[in-house]
C-alpha positions as CSV (number, residue, x, y, z in Angstrom):
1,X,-55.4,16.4,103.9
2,X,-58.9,18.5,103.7
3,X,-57.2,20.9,101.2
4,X,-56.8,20.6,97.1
5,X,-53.4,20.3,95.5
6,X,-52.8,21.3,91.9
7,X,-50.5,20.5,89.0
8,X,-48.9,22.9,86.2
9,X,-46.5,21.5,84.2
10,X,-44.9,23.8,81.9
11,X,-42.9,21.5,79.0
12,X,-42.5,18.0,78.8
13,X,-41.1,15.7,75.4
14,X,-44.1,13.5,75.6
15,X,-47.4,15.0,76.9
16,X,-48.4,11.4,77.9
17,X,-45.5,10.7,80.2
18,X,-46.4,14.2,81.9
19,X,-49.6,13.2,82.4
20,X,-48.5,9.6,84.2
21,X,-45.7,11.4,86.2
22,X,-48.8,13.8,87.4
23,X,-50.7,10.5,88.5
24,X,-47.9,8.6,90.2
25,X,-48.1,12.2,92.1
26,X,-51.9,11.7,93.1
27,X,-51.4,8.3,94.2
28,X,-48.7,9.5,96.7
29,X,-50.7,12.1,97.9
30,X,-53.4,9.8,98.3
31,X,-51.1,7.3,100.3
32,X,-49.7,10.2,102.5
33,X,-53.4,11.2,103.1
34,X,-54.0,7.3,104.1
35,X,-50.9,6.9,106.1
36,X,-50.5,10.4,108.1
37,X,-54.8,12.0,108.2
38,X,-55.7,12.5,111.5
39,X,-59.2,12.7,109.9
40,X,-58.9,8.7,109.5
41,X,-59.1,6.8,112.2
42,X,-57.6,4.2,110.4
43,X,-54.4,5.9,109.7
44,X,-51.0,5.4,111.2
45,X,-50.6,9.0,112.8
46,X,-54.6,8.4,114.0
47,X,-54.0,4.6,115.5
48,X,-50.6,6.5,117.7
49,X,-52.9,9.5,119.0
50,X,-55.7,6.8,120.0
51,X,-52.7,5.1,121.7
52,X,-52.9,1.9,119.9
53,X,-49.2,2.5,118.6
54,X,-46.6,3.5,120.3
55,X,-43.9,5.8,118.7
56,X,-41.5,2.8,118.3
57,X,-44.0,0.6,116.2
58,X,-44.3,3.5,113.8
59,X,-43.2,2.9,110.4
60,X,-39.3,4.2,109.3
61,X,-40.7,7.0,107.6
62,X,-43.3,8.0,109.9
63,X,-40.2,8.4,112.9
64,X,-38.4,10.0,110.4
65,X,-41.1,12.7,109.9
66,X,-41.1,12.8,113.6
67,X,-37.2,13.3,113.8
68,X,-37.6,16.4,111.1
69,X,-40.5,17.9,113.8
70,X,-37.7,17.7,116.6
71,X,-35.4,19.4,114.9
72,X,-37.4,22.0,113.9
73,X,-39.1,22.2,117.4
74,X,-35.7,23.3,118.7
75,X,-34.5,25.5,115.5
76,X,-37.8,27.8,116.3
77,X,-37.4,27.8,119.9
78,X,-41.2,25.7,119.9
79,X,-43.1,28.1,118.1
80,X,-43.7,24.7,116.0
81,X,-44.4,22.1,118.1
82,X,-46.8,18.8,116.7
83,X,-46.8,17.4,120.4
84,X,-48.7,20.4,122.0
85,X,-52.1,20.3,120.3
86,X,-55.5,18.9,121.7
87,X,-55.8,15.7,120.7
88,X,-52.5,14.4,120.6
89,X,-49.3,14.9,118.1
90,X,-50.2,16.3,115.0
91,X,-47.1,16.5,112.1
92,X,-49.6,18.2,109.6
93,X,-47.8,21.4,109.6
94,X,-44.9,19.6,108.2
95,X,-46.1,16.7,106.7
96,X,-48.2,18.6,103.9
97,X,-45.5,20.5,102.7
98,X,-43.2,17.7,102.7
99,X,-46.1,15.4,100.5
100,X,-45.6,18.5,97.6
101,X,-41.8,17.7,97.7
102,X,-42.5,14.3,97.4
103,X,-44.7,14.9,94.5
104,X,-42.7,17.1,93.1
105,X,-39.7,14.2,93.2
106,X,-41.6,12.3,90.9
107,X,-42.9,14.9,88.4
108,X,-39.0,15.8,88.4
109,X,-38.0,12.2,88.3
110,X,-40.2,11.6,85.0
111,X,-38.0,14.5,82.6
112,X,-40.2,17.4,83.8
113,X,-38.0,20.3,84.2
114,X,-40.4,23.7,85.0
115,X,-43.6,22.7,87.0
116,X,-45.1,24.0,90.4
117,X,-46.9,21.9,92.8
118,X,-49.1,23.2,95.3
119,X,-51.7,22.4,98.1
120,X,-53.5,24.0,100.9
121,X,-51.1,27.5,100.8
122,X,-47.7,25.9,100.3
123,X,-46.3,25.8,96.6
124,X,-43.3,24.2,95.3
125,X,-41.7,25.6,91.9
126,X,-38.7,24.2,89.5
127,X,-37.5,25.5,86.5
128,X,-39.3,28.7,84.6
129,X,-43.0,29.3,83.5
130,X,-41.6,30.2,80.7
131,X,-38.0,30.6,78.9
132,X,-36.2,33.2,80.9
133,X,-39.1,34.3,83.1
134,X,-38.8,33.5,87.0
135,X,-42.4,31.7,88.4
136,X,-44.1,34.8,90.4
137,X,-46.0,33.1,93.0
138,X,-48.7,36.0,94.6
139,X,-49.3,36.4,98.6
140,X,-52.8,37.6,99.3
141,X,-54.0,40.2,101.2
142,X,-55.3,39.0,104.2
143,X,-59.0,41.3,104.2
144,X,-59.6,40.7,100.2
145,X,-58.6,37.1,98.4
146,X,-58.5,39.1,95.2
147,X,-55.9,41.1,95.9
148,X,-52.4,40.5,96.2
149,X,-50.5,42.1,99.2
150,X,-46.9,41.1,97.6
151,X,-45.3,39.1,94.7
152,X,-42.4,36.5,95.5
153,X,-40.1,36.0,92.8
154,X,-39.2,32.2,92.5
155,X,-37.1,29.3,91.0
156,X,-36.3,26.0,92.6
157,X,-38.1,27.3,95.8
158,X,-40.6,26.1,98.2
159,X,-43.1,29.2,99.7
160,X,-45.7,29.1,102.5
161,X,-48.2,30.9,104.2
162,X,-49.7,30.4,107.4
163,X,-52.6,32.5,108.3
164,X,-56.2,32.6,109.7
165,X,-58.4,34.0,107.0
166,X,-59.0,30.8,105.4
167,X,-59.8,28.3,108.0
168,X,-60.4,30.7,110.8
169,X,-58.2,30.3,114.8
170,X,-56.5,26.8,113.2
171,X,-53.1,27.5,114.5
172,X,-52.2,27.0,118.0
173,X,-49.6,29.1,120.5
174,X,-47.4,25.9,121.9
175,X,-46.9,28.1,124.7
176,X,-50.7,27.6,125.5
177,X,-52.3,25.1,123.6
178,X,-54.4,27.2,122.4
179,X,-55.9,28.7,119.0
180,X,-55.1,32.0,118.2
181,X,-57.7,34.4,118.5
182,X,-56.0,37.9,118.8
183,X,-52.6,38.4,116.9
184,X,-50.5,41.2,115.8
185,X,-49.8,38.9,113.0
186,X,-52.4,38.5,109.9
187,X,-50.0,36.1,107.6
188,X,-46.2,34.9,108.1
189,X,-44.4,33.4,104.5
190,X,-41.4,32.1,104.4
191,X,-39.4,30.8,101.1
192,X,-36.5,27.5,101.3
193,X,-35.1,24.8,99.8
194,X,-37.3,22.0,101.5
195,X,-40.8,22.2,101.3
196,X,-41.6,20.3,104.6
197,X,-39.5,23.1,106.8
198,X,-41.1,25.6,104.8
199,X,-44.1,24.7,105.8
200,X,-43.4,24.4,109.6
201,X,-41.5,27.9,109.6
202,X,-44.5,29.4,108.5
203,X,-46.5,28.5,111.2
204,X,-44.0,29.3,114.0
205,X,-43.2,32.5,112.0
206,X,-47.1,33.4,112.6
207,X,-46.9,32.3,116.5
208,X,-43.6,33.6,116.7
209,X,-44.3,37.3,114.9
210,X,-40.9,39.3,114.4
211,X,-39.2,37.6,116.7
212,X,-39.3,34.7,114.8
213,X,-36.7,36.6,112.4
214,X,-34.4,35.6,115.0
215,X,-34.5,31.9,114.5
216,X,-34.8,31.4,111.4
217,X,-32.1,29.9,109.4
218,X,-31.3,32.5,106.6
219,X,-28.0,31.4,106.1
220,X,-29.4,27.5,104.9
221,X,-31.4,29.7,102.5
222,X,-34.6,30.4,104.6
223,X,-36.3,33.6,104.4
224,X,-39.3,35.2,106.0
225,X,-42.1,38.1,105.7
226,X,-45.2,39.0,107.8
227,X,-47.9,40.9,107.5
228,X,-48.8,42.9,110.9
229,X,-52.1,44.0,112.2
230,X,-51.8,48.0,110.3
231,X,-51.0,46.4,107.1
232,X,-47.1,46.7,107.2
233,X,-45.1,44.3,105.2
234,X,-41.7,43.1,107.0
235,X,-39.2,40.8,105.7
236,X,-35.6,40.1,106.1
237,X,-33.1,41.2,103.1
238,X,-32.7,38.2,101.0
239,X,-36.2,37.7,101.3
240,X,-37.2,37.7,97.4
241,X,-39.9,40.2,96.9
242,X,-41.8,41.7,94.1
243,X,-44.2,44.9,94.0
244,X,-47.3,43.9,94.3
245,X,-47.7,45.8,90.5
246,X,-44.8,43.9,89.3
């Protein structure tokens, strides 16, 4: 998925059977990579762009993963929209954060009970670091990768970041089809219960900017905040941050 995902697995019985539930993780990735790359040619979302399958010969969970982009399409008013980018339809900005929940159904499905999973700027966290401690997961400032603009506080919660100072004008305005190359915005996060949605509302919450508060489903549990061009921080109320001293 040209990113690296990592693995921290707090407690666990048997070290062993941690260390297996961590693999059958890495072998899903692998397969998700395989199935849904558009770096492949040989992948399924690859073979559909090229037009040598049509969106009814996809596999049942690759229409599903399509259904998902729909809906979330409409719920941000097409600040997230796979089908407007060069090159054909794209599901990466949901597909990646949906491969960490997978992975992080199987790590859970093994007996581990506090572990994060993350990849590419998307993290999922269960559990607690440690006894009584809440997993504090840092955003960074968008000028200096050392330093952390804000802390979110989190437990059984997905967070994402979408933003240009890693991989430069990635993210495209639907509204254009263009990359951003002049925003207001420097980073959009937004925390939830499924990491796949996450991940897409933190795109569309960059394209979007504030307006994007409008749309987004706080009452399922969703909760945004951006970064502007002078620095500011804004989030919504239930948004669970930290100091960045914290």
């Amino acid at each position: 998925m040209g990113t690296v995902f990592s693995f921290d697995v707090r407690d666990h019985p048997d070290r062993l059977s941690a260390r297996q539930a961590i693999a059958l993780a890495v072998a899903e990735l692998h397969r998700i990579d395989a199935r849904y790359s558009t770096y492949l040619a040989p992948s399924e979302i690859s073979r559909h762009r090229a037009g040598a399958l049509t969106e009814a010969e996809l596999s049942d969970e690759a229409q599903k993963i399509f259904a998902a982009c729909r809906r979330l399409r409409e719920t941000t008013r097409h600040s997230f929209d796979p089908w407007c980018l060069p090159g054909g339809v794209d599901p990466s900005g949901y597909v990646k954060g949906w491969a960490i929940g997978r992975a992080a159904e199987l790590i859970g499905a093994a007996g581990c009970r506090n572990f994060s999973v993350g990849g590419g700027g998307d993290l999922h966290v269960r559990g607690e670091p440690s006894p009584g401690q809440v997993w504090r997961v840092g955003i960074r400032h968008p000028d200096d990768p050392k330093q952390l603009a804000a802390i979110v506080a989190a437990t059984e919660l997905s967070v994402a970041t979408s933003a240009s100072y890693e991989r430069g004008a990635h993210i495209h305005d639907p509204r254009t089809g263009l990359p951003i190359l002049q925003h207001t915005i420097r980073s959009a996060t937004v925390v939830g219960p499924d990491p796949g949605s996450v991940d897409a509302f933190a795109t569309a919450l960059f394209v979007a900017g504030l307006p994007g508060f409008e749309w987004l489903p706080i009452e399922q549990g969703y909760h945004g905040m951006l970064i502007t061009e002078d620095d500011r921080i804004s989030c919504d109320r239930g948004f669970p941050l930290l100091p960045a001293d914290a």
